[in-house]
N, C-alpha and C positions, 0 to 999 in steps of 0.2 A: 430620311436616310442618315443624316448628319444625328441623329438624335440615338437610332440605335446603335451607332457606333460609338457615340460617347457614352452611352449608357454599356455596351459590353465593354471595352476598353476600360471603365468606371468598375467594372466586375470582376472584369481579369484581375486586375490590379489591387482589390479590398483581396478576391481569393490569393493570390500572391503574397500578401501582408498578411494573413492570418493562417496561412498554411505555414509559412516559418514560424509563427507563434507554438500549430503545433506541434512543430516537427522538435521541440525545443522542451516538451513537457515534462522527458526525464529528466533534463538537466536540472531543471526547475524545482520538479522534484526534490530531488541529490540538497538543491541552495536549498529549499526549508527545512529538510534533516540537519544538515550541517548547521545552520542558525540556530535548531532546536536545541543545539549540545550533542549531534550524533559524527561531528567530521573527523572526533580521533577513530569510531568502526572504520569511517571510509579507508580512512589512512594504510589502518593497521590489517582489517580482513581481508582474506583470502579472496573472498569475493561476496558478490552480494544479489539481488533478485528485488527489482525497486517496482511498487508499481502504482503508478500516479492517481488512478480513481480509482475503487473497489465502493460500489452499491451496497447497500445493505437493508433488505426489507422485512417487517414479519408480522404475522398476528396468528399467534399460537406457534404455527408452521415457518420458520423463516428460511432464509436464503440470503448470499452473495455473491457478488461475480465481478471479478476485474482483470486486465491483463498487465502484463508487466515485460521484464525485463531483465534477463540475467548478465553477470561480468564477474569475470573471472582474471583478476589484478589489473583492475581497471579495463581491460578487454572486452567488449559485447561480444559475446557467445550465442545467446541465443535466445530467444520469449518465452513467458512466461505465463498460465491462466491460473486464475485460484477460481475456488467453487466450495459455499461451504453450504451446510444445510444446518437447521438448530430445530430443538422443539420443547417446550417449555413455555413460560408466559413472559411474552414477548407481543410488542406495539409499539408500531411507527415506520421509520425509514432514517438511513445515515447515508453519508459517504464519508468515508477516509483515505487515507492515501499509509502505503503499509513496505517498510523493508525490511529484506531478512537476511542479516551477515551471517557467512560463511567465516568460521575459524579457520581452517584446514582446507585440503583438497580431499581430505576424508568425507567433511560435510555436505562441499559442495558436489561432491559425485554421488551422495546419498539422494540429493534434491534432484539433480539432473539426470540421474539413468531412472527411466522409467516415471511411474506416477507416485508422488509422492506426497504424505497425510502427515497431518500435524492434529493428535487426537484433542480431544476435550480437555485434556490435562493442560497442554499447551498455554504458556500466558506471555504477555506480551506487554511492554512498556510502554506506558502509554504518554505521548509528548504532549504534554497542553497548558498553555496558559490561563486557564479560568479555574476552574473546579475538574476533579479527577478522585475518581474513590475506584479501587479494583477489592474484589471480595479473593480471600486468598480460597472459597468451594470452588468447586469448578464451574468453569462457564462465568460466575458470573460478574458483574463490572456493570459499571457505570463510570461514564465520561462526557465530560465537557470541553469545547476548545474556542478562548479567543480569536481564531484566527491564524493561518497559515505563516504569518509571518513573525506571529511575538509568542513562537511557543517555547519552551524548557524544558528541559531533560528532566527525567525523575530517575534517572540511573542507570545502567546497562550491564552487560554482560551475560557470557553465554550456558546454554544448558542443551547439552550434548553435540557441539558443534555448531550450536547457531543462537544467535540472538533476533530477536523482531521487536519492533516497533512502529507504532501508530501516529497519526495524527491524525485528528477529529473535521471533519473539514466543513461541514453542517449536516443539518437535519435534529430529530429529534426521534430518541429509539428508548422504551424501556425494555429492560431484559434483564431473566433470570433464568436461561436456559442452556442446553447442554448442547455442544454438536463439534464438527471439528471440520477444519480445511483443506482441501484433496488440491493439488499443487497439479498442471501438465508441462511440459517441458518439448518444444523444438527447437535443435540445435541449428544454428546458422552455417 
C-alpha cells in the first residue's frame, strides 16, 4: 500500500513539474525570438500570433499543422491554428516554431476576423544559426538551424501589415513546392 502511494504521489508531483514546463511554452517561445534579433517586433508591433511547434511533412503531397496564439499589445486575445498544404517535390519532415507581427490594428483584424490565407507568394524570414538559403521563386527555400537558442536574425520588416518569421527546430525536409497557409482564429 506504502508503495502505491509513493509511486502516485511520485506522479503527481513529475505531472506537476512538467505541466508548468508546459504551460510556459509561449513565453519560451517569445525568449528564442527575442534572442534570435526579433525583441525590437515585440516592442514595437501592434500585435502578434506566436506559435511554438508547427509540423511539417511531405512527399510530393505535403502538409502542416500547428497552434498558436494571438496578442494584441501584449494582451492574449485569443488562439490560433495554421494549416498549410504544398505540392511539388518535396521529402522528409521539419518542425519549426513560426511568428507573425501585426503593424497595425488594420492587420491584425485582417488575421483575426474570420479565416485567414497567406498565399504562395508569402515569404518569411528565416532565423538560424547554421546554413539558410531562401530562393526569391515562390515556395521555394531551403533551411537549416543550429539550434533554438544561438539563432540570428537575417532581417525584418513588413509587407502589407505583417511580418513572419521562422526558426528551424529539427528534422530534415527537401522542398521545391508551391502551397500556402490557411490561419483560424477563436477569440478568448
Amino acid at each position: 500500500m506504502k508503495l502505491i502511494l509513493r509511486i502516485t504521489l511520485f506522479t503527481l508531483l513529475l505531472s506537476l513539474v512538467f505541466s508548468s514546463a508546459w504551460a510556459d511554452k509561449y513565453s519560451e517561445t517569445r525568449t528564442m525570438f527575442e534572442k534570435a534579433g526579433a525583441s525590437n517586433m515585440f516592442n514595437t508591433a501592434y500585435g502578434y500570433a506566436i506559435f511554438p511547434t508547427i509540423g511539417k511533412a511531405g512527399f510530393i503531397v505535403g502538409g502542416a499543422y500547428g497552434e498558436g496564439r494571438v496578442y494584441q499589445q501584449g494582451s492574449l486575445i485569443g488562439d490560433t491554428s495554421m494549416a498549410q498544404a504544398t505540392i511539388g517535390f518535396q521529402l522528409g519532415g521539419s518542425g519549426f516554431s513560426q511568428v507573425i507581427f501585426f503593424e497595425n490594428d488594420r492587420a491584425l483584424f485582417m488575421f483575426t476576423n474570420g479565416n485567414f490565407e497567406f498565399g504562395a507568394e508569402a515569404q518569411a524570414v528565416v532565423l538560424t544559426a547554421a546554413a539558410g538559403a531562401t530562393a526569391k521563386t515562390v515556395g521555394s527555400s531551403a533551411t537549416a538551424s543550429g539550434g533554438k537558442n544561438n539563432a540570428s536574425t537575417a532581417g525584418n520588416g513588413y509587407y502589407k501589415g505583417m511580418a513572419t518569421f521562422t526558426i528551424t527546430k529539427g528534422g530534415l525536409m527537401y522542398e521545391a513546392s508551391i502551397g500556402g497557409q490557411k490561419f483560424t482564429f477563436t477569440k478568448h
